[in-house]
N, C-alpha and C positions, 0 to 999 in steps of 0.2 A: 527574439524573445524566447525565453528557457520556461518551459513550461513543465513544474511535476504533476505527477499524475501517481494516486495513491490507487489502490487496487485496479493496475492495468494488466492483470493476468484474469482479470475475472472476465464475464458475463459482455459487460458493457463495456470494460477496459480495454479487452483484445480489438476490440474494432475502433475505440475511438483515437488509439497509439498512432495506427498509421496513417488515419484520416489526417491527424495533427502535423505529423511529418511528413505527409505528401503536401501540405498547406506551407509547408517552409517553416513551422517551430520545429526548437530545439525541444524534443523531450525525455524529461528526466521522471524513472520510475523505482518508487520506491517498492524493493522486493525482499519478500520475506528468504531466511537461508533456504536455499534448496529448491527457487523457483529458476525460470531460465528469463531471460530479459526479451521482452518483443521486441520483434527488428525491427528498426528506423528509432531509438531509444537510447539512452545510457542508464545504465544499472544505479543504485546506490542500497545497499543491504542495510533492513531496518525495520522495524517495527511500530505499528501509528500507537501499540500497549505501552512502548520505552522509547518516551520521549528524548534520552540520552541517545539515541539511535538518529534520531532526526534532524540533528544539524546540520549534517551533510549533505542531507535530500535539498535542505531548503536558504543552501549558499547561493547565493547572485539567481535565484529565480525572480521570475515576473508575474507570473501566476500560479497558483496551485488548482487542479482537479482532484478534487476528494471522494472516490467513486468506493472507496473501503469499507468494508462494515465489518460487522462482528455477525454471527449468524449460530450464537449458541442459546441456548436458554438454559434456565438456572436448571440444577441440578442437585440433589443431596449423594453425598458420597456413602459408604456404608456404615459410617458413625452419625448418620443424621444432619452432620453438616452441610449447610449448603454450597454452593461448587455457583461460583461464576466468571466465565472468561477465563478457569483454568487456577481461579484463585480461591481458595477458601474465603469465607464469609464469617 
């Protein structure tokens, strides 16, 4: 069973990776560029913001763990616009 696992560089991620693959899943993690892949894992680079990124996370899996979040709050930049997720409003 191929199991993805979205934010497994975080908090809860790093420890649930190798519980999973000491259990005998296959798991596959989706990583943003420039993160490193936890051992007992295969990589897949991508983004849960671009969905165009996610296909590949979620070929011939069997389950997905979604441990991702977002962790900004809104913001106005210095024209008064609000700022969310990095994207103007």
């Amino acid at each position: 069973m191929t199991v993805l696992i979205t934010g497994a560089t975080g908090l809860v991620g790093e420890r649930l990776v190798p519980r999973l693959a000491e259990a005998g899943f296959a798991c596959r993690v989706l990583l943003r560029p420039g993160k490193d892949c936890p051992a007992g894992a295969t990589g897949v680079t991508g983004d849960i913001l671009d969905p165009s990124s996610l296909a590949k996370a979620v070929t011939k899996i069997s389950a997905v763990v979604h441990l991702a979040a977002v962790f900004r709050t809104q913001d106005t930049d210095s024209s008064g616009k609000a700022i969310s997720m990095g994207r103007a409003t």
